[in-house]
N, C-alpha and C positions, 0 to 999 in steps of 0.2 A: 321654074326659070323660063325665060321668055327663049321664044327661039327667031323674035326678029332682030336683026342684024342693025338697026337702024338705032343707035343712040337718042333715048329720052330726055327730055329735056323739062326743067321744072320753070314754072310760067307765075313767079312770085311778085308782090308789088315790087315798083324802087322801095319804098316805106321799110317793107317786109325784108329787103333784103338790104338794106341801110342795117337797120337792126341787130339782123347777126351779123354782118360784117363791124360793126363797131363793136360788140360785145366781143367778139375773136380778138380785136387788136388789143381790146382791156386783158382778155386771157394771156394774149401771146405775152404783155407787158406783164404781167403777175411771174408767169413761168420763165421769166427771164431774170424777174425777181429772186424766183424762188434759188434759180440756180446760182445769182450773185451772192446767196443769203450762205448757201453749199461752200460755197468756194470760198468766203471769209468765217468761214464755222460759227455760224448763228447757232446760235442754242438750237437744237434738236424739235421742240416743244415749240418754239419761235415757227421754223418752218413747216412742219406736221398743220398748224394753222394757217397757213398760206396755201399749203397743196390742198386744206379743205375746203378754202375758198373758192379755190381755180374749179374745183371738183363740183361744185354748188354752180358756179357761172356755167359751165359746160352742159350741166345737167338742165340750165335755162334756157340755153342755147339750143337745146336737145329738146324742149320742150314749144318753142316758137316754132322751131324749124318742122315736126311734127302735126303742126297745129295749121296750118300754112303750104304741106304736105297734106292732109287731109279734106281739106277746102280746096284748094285750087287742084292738086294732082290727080288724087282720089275723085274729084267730083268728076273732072274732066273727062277722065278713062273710064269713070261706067255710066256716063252720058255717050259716051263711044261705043258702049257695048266690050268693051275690055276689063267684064266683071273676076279677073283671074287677079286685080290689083287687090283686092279683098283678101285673097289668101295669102298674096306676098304682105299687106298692110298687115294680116293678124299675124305671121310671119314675125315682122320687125318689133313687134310690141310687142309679142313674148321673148325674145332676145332682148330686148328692153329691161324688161322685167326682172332679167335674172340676173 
């Protein structure tokens, strides 16, 4: 864990960060679906298919954001000499993983 006090900040394109941000609003719009589908008792089966959806989007989201995260963040910090981003990086991707 870092012991500087100084909040990180991630240095994404606009592009890059258009991206998930649009893809969040299609998620938020699904789980708001999903909850309307709840409340008028959608077949079970119906919704179970919609939260696999939302589950797949998240997981894309999770994977740009990763991707964009290791190029820009990761390259920055151990051109820094702040090679300790390597253990927190393998860190998040075995929590990933599991």
């Amino acid at each position: 864990m870092r012991n500087n006090s100084k909040p990180r900040k991630a240095h994404h394109s606009y592009e890059t960060k258009e991206q998930m941000i649009q893809r969040l609003k299609r998620i938020e719009g699904q789980v708001r679906g999903v909850s309307k589908m709840i409340d008028e008792d959608i077949y079970c089966d119906d919704i179970l298919h919609q939260i696999m959806s939302i589950e797949s989007a998240i997981k894309g989201v999770k994977s740009l954001l990763l991707e964009a995260h290791m190029k820009s963040c990761v390259v920055n910090q151990i051109k820094a000499g702040e090679t300790e981003v390597i253990d927190e990086l393998l860190k998040t991707i075995n929590k990933m993983a599991k």
